[in-house]
C-alpha positions in Angstrom: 0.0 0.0 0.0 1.6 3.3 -0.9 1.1 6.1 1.9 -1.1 7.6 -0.1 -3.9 5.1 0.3 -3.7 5.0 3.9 -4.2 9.2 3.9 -7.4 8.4 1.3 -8.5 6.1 4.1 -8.0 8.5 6.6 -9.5 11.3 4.9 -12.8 9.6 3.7 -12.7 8.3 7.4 -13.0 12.3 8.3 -15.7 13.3 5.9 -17.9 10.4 6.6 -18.1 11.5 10.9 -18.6 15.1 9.6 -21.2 14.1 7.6 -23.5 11.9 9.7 -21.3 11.9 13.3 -22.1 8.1 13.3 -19.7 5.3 13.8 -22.0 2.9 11.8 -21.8 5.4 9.2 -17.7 5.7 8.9 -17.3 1.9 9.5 -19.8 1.2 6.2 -18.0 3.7 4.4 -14.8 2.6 4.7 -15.7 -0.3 4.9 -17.3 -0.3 1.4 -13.6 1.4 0.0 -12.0 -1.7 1.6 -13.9 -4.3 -0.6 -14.0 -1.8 -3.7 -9.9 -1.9 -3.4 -10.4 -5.5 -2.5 -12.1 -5.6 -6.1 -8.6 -3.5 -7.5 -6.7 -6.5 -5.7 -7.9 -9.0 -7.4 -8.5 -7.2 -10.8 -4.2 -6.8 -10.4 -4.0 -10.2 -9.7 -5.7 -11.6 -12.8 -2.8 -9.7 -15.0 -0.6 -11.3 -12.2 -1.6 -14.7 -13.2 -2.4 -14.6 -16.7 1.8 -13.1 -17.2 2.8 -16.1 -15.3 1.6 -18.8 -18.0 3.6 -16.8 -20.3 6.6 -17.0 -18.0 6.7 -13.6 -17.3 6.9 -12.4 -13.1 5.1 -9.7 -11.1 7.5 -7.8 -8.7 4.5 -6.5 -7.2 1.0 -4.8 -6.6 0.6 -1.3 -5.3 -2.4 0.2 -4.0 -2.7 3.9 -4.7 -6.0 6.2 -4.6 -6.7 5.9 -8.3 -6.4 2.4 -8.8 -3.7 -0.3 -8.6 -0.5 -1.4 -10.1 1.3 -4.6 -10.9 4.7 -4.0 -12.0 5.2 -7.2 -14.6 8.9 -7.9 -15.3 8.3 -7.4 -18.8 5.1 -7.2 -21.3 4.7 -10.5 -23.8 6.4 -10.0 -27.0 3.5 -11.9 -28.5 0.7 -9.4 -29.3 -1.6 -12.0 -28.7 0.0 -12.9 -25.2 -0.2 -9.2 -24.8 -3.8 -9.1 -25.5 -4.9 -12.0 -23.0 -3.0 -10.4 -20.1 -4.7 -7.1 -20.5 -8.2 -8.6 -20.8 -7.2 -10.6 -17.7 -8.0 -7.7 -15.2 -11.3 -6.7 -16.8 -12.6 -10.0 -17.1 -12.0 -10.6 -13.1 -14.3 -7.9 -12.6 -16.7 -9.2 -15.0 -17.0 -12.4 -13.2 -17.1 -10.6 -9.7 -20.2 -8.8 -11.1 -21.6 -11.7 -12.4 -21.1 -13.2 -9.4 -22.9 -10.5 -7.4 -25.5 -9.8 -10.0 -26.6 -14.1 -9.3 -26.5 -13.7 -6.0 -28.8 -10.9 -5.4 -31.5 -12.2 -7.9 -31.2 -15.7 -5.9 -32.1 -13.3 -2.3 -34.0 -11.2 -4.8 -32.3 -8.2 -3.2 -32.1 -6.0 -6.5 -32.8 -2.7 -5.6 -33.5 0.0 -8.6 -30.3 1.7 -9.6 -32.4 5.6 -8.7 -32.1 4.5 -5.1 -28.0 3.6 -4.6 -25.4 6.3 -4.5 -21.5 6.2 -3.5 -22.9 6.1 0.7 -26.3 4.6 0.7 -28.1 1.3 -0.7 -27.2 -2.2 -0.8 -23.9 -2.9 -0.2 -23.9 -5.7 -2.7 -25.3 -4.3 -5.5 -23.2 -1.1 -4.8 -19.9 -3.0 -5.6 -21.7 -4.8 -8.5 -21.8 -1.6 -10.1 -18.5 -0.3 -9.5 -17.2 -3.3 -10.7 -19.2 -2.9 -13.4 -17.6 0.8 -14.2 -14.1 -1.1 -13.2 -14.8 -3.0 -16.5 -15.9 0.0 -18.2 -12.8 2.6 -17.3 -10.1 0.2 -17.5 -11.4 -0.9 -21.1 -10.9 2.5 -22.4 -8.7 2.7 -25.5 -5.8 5.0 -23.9 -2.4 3.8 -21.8 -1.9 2.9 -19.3 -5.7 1.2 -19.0 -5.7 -2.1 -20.0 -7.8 -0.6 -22.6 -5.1 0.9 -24.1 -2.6 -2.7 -24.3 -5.6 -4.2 -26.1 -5.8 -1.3 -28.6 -2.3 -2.1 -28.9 -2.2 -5.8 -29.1 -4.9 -5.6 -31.8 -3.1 -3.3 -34.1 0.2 -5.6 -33.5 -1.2 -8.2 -35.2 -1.0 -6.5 -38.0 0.9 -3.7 -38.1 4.9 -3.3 -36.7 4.8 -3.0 -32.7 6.3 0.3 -32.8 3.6 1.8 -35.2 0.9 0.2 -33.4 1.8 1.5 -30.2 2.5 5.3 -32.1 -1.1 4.9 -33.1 -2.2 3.3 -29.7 -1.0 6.4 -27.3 -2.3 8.7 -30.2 -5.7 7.3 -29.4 -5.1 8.1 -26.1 -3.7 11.5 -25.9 -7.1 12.4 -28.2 -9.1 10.8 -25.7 -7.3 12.6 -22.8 -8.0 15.9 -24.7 -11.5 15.0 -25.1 -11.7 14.5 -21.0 -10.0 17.7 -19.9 -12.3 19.6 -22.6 -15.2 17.9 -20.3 -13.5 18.2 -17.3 -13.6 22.2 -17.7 -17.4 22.5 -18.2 -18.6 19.5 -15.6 -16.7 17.6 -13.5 -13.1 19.0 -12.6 -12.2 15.5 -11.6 -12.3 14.6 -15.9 -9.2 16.9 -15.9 -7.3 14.7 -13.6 -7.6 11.9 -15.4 -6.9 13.3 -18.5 -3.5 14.1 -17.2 -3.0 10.9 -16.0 -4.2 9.2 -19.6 -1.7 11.7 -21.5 1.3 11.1 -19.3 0.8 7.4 -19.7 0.1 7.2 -23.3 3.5 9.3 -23.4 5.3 7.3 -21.2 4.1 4.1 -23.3 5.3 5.6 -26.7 8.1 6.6 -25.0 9.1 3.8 -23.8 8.6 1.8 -27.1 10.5 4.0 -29.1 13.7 3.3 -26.3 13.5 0.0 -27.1 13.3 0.1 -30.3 16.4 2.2 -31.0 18.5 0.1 -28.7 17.9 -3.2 -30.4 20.8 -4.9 -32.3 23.3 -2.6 -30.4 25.7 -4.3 -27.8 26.0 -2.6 -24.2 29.8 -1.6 -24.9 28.5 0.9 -27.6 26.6 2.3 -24.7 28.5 1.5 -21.2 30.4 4.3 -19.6 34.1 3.2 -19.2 35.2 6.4 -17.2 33.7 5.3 -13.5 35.0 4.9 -10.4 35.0 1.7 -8.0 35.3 1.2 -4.4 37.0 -1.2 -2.7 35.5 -3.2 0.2 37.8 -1.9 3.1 36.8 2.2 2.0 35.1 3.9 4.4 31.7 5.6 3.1 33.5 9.1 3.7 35.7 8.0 0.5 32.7 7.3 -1.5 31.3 10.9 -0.8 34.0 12.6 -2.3 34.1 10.4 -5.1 29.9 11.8 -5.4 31.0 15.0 -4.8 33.9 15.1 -7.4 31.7 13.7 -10.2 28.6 12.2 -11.6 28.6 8.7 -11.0 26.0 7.6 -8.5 26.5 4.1 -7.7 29.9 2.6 -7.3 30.9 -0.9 -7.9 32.6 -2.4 -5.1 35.6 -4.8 -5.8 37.4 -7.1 -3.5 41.3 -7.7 -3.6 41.1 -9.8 -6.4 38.9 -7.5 -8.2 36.3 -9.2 -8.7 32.8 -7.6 -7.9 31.6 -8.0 -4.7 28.9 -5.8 -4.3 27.5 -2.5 -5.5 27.3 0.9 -3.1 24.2 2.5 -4.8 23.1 6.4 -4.0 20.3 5.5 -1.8 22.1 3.2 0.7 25.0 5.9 0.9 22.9 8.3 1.9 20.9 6.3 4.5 24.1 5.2 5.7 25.3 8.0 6.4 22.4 9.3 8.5 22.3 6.1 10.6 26.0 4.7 10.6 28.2 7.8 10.1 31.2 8.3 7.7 34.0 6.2 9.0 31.3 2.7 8.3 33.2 0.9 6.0 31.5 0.3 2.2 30.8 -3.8 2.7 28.6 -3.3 5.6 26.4 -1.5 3.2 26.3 -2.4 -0.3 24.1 -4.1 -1.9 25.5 -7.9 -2.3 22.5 -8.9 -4.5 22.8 -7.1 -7.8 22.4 -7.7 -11.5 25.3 -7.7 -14.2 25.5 -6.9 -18.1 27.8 -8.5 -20.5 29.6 -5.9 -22.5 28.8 -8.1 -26.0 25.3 -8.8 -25.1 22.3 -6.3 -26.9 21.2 -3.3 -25.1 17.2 -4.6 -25.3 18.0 -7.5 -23.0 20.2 -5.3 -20.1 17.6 -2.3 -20.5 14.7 -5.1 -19.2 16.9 -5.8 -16.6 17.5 -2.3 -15.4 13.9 -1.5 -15.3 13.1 -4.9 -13.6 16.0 -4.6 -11.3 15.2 -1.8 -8.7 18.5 -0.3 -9.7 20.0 2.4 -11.8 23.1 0.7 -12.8 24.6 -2.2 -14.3 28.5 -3.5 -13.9 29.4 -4.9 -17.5 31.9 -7.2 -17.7 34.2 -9.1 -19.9 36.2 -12.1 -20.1 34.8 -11.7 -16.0 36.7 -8.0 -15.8 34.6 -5.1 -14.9 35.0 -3.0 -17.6 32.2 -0.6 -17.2 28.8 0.5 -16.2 25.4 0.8 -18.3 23.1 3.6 -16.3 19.4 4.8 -17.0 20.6 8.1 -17.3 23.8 7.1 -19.7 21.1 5.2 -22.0 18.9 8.0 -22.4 21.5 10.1 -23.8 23.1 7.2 -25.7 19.7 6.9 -27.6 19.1 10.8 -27.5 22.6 11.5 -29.8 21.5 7.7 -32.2 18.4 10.0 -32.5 20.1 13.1 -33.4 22.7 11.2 -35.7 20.1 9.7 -37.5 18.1 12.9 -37.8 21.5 14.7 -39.2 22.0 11.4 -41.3 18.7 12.0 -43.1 19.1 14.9 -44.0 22.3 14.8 -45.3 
């Protein structure tokens, strides 16, 4: 749960006692938010489980006020792999509905959809309709709603991947314009979501396009080879000034024989420091779990493990040498001069 959730909880909490000064009241309330993100949950889950047959991992679900994530380690190269995973969220919610919509005809508890809003009616058939607009929102044709991948998929099949996702966030950045326009006249809420559709379908195309230019291009085309590395016995005082003096974030650390023992990232350097002080030497803080590129493998393959990886840099090696580091920030503006050479290429 991101901290977020837990203030939304909070502050719904608040405005259902200032509203009615009931317990029963705030407990029902937030009560009925706790099965609705219950609903997210599982809705997350179905992408979850429909990535694993394809053999692809979840590093995790977060719940946040508008919704919920699950960070897959990778989408399915197969547009039609692509496709079942994004329908896999939707279609939980489709079967929770049906579920509920079975069970209250069975009680014969329907009650006509004039008398439910967002704090009073049945509870059942409350969360049988939100499920229902669950199924409807999500389905929209804009990233990052599933909506969006499906647009996608479907276009894959017959057009190139990077076209169809061009075409896929173009969708969705219309669609986001067509929000905020209705945002401004109604309900001002529209216009936060339209952000949040434009940034995706950005982001998405974005993303794509990064790809893209770094396939068929080995890491050592890309790596930066002026870095500096730490040794095990240096003292986190060292690694400072080496921050200080330049723009390397994350170190490598090296033992004697100079092999790679560990890797002193940004983050733990500075919590470090706060807890432990600068005289703590570098091994009781790096991280001894990392992830390593080889300097003749392609760029696609090491960029999936960055993003997957929690980190921001890579050790490359060859022949078992460390012989330099691949970075977020050096790939972006390793694909941000192939993108101006090309440009300068074509119009030459």
């Amino acid at each position: 749960m991101h901290a977020t959730f837990l203030l939304l909880i909070a502050w719904l909490a608040m405005s259902y006692w200032i509203q009615s000064r009931s317990v029963s009241a705030v407990l029902s309330g937030v009560g009925f938010i706790l099965a609705l993100f219950g609903c997210v949950v599982l809705h997350e889950l179905g992408h979850a489980l429909a990535a694993r047959r394809y053999g692809i991992k979840t590093r995790d679900i977060t719940l946040l006020p508008i919704g919920g994530v699950a960070r897959l380690e990778r989408m399915p190269s197969k547009p039609s792999q692509e496709l079942v995973v994004a329908v896999a969220g939707p279609a939980v919610n489709v079967a929770i509905a049906v579920g509920l919509s079975a069970w209250l005809l069975l009680a014969n508890n329907l009650e006509p959809l004039s008398q439910l809003d967002v704090v009073s009616g049945s509870f059942l058939e409350r969360l049988l309709v939100v499920n229902l607009f669950l199924v409807g929102f999500n389905l929209l044709p804009a990233f990052p709603m599933d909506g969006g991948r499906v647009l996608r998929s479907l276009l894959a099949m017959r057009l190139e991947y990077n076209r169809a996702t061009q075409i896929a966030a173009t969708v969705g950045q219309g669609l986001a314009l067509l929000l905020a326009f209705y945002g401004f006249f109604g309900n001002p809420f529209l216009i936060f979501i339209a952000l949040f559709v434009w940034i995706g379908a950005a982001g998405e195309a974005r993303m794509v396009q990064i790809r893209s230019a770094l396939a068929g291009i080995p890491v050592q085309q890309a790596m930066m080879t002026d870095f500096r590395t730490l040794s095990s016995r240096d003292a986190l005082g060292h690694a400072v000034e080496l921050v200080r003096g330049g723009s390397q974030q994350d170190f490598p650390v090296v033992d004697d024989d100079g092999n790679i023992a560990g890797v002193l990232t940004r983050g733990n350097l500075i919590a470090a420091l706060a807890k432990l002080g600068r005289e703590t030497p570098v091994i009781e803080v790096m991280e001894r779990s990392f992830q390593t590129a080889h300097a003749h493998e392609m760029l696609e393959g090491a960029f999936a493990r960055l993003q997957s990886c929690d980190c921001h840099t890579l050790p490359v090696t060859r022949d078992e040498r460390l012989v330099g580091l691949l970075t977020m920030d050096g790939l972006g503006e390793f694909v941000r001069l192939q993108s101006a050479a090309g440009t300068a290429g074509s119009r030459a």
